[in-house]
Backbone as numpy.savetxt, mean C-alpha at the origin, in Angstrom:
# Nx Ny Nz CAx CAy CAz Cx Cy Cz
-26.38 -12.48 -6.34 -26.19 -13.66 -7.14 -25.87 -14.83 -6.22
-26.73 -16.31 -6.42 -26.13 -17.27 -5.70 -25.46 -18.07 -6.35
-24.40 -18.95 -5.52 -23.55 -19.60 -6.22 -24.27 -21.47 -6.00
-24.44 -21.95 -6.68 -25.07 -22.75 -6.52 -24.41 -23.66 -6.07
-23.38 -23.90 -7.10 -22.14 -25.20 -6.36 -21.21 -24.87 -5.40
-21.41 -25.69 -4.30 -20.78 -25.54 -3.22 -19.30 -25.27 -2.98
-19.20 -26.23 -4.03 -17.19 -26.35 -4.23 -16.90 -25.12 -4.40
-17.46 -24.21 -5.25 -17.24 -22.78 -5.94 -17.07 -22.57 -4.83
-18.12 -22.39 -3.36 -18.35 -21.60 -2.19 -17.39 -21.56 -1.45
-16.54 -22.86 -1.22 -15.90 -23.56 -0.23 -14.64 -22.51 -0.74
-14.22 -23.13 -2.37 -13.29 -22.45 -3.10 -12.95 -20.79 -2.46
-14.18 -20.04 -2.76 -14.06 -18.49 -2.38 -13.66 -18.48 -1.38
-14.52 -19.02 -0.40 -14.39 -18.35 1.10 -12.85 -19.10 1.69
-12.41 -19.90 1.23 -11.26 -20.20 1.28 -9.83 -19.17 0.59
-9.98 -18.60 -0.41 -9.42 -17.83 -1.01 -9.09 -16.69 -0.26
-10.59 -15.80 0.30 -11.16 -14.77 1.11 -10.53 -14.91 2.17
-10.31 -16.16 3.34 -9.82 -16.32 4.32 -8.13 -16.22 4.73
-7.75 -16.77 3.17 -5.99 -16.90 2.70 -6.01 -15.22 2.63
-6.25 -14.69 1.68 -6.25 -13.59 1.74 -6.47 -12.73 2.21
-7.19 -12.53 3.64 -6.90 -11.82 4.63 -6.17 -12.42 5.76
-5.54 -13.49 5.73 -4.60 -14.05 6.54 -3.40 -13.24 6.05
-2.91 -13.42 4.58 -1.57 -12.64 3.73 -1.85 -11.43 4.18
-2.81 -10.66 4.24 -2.90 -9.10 4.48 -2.49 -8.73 5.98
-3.37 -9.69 6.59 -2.50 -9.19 8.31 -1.32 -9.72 8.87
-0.40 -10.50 7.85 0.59 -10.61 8.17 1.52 -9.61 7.36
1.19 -8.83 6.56 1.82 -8.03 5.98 1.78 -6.93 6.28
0.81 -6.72 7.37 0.04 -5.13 7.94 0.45 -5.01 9.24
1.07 -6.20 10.07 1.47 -6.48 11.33 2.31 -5.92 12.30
3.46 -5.31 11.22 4.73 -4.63 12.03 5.50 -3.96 11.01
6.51 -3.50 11.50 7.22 -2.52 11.15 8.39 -2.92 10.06
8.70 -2.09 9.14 9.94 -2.28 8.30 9.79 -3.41 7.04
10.57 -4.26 7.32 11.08 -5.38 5.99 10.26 -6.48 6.82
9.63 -7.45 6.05 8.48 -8.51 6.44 9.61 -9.65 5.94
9.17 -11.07 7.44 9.28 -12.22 6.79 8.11 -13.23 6.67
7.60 -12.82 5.50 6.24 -13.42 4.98 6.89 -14.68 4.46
5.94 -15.89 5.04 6.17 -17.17 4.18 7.90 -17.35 3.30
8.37 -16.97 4.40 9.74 -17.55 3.96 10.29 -16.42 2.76
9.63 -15.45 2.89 10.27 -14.32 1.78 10.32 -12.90 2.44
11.39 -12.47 2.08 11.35 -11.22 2.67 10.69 -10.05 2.09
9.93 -9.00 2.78 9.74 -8.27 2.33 9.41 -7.04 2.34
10.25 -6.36 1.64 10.43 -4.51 2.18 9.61 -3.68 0.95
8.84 -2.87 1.94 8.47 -1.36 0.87 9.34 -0.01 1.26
9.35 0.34 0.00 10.12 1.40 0.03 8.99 2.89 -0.18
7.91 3.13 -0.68 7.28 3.92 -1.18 5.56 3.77 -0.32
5.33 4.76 -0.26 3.66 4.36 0.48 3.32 5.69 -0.57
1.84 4.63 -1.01 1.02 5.45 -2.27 -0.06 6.13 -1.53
-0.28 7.55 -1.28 -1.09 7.75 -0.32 -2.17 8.53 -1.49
-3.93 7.78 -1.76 -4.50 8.78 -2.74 -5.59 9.57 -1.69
-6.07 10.29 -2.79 -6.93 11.32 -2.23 -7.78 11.00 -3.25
-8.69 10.69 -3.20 -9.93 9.92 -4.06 -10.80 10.71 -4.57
-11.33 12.02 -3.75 -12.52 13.11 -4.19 -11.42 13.96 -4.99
-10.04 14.30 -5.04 -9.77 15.34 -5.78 -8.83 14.53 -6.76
-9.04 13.16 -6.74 -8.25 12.52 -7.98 -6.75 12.61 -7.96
-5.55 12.46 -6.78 -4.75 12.92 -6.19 -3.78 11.80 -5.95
-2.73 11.17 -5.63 -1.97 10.44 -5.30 -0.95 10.87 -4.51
-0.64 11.05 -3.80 1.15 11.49 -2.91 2.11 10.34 -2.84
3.12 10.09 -3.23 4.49 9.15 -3.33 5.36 9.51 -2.33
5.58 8.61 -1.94 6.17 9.38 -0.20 7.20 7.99 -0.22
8.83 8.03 0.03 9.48 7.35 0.10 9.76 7.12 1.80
9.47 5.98 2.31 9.53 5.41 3.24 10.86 4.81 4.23
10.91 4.97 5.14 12.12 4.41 5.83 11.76 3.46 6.76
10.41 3.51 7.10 9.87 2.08 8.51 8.14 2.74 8.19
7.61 1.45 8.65 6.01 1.95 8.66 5.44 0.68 9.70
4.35 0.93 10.48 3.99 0.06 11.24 2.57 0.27 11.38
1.40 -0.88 11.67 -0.09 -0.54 11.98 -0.47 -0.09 12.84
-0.98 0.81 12.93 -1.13 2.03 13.94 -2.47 1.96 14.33
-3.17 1.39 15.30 -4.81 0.95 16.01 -5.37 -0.26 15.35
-6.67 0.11 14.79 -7.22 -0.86 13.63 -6.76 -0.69 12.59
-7.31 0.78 11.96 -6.94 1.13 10.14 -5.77 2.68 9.81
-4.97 2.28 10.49 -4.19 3.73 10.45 -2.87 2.53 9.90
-2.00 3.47 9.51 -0.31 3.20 9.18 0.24 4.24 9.89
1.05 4.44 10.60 1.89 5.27 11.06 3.44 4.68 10.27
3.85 6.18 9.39 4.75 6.31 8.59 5.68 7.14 8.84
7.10 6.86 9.00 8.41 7.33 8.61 8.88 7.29 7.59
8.84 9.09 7.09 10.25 8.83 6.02 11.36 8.80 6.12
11.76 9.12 4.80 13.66 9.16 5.50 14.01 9.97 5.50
13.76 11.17 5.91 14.20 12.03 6.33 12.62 12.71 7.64
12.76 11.25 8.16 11.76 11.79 9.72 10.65 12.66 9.89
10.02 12.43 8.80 8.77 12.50 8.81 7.70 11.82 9.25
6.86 11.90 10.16 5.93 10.70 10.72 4.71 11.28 9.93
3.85 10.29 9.77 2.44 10.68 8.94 1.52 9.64 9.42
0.62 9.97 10.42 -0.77 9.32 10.42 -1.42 8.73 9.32
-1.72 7.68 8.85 -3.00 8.07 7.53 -3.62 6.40 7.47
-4.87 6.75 6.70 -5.39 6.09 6.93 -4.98 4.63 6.11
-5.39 2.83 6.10 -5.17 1.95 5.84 -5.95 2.05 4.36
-6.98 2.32 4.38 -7.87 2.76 3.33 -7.67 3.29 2.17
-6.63 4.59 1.96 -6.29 5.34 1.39 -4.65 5.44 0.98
-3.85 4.12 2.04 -2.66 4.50 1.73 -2.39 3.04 1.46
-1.53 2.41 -0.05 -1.23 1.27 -0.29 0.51 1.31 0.06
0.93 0.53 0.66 2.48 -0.01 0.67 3.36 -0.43 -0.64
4.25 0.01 -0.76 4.56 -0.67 -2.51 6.17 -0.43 -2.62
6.61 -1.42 -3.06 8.10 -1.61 -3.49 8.42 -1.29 -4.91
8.82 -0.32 -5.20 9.08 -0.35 -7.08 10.56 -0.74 -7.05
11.65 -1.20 -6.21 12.87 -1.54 -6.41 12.42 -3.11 -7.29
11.39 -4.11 -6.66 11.81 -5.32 -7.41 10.55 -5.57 -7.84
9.64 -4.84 -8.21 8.70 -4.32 -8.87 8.93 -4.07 -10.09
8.20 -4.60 -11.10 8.18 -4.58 -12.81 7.27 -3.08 -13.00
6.78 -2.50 -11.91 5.35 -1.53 -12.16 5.84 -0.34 -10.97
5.99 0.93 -11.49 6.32 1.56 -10.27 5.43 2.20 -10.14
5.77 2.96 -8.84 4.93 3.41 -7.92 3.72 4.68 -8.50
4.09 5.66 -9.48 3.59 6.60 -10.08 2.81 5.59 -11.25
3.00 4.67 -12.01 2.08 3.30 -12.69 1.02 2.90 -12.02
1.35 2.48 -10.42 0.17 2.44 -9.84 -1.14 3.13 -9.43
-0.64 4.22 -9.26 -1.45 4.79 -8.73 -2.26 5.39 -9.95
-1.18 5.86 -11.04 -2.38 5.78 -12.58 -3.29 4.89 -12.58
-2.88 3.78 -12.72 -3.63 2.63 -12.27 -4.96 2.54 -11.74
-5.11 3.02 -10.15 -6.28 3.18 -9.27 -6.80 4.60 -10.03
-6.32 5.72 -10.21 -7.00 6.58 -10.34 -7.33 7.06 -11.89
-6.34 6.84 -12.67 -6.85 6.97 -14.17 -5.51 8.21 -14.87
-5.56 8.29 -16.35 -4.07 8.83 -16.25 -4.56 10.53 -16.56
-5.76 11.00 -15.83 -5.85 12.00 -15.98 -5.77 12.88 -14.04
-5.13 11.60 -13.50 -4.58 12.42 -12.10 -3.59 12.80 -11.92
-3.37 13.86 -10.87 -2.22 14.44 -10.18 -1.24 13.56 -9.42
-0.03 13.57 -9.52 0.96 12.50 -8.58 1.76 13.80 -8.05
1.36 13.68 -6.45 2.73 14.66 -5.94 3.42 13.50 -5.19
5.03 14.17 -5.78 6.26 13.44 -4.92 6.88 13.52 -4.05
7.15 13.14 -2.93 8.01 13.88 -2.13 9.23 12.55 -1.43
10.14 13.14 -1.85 11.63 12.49 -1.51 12.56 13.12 -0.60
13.26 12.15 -0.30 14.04 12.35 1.01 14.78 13.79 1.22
15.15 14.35 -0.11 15.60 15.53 0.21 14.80 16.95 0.69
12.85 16.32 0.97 11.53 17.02 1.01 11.48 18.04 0.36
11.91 17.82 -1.16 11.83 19.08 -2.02 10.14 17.83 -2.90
9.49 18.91 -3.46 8.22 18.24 -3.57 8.19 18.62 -5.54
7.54 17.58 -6.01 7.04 18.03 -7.55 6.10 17.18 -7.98
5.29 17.67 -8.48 3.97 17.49 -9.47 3.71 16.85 -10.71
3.13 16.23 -11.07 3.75 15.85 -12.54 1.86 16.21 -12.66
């Protein structure tokens, strides 16, 4: 589809550009972010599994960008996890109206699996 009016064009690719500016400053380093004058911490990394319709909730203690598309993740209770940028979203449900098991219904539909795993690494299924 072409966009005929330019302004529209200018509009997008302006949008497109903001918005991957916000993303690599949010993907940049480790822990609690000071984005544009706001702070900001995740507590939860939504990790899905897409071919078996799957989600993992993994409560977080530091996370940092790991090459190009990796996260390298700590929980809190010292767990490190490789995974990919692709597959794993960052997410705060403390000041979040939508938590973390919402979301990922969300991406995957409410006929998926959510496994949990919390700091005490006892694991459950819903």
């Amino acid at each position: 589809m072409k966009i005929k009016n330019l302004s529209i064009r200018k509009k997008a690719v302006a949008l497109a550009l903001a918005g991957t500016l916000t993303s690599s400053a949010l993907l940049s380093s480790c822990g609690n972010q000071n984005i544009l004058n706001s702070k900001r911490t995740f507590n939860k990394a939504v990790i899905f599994d897409y071919i078996n319709n799957t989600a993992s909730i993994v409560e977080i203690k530091s996370w940092k960008k790991f090459k190009d598309n990796e996260y390298l993740i700590q929980t809190n209770d010292n767990l490190w996890i490789l995974t990919s940028l692709y597959d794993t979203k960052l997410f705060d449900d403390e000041s979040s109206e939508m938590t973390a098991e919402d979301f990922a219904l969300s991406i995957l539909g409410e006929n998926a699996t959510i496994n949990y795993f919390y700091t005490d690494s006892k694991t459950r299924t819903k």
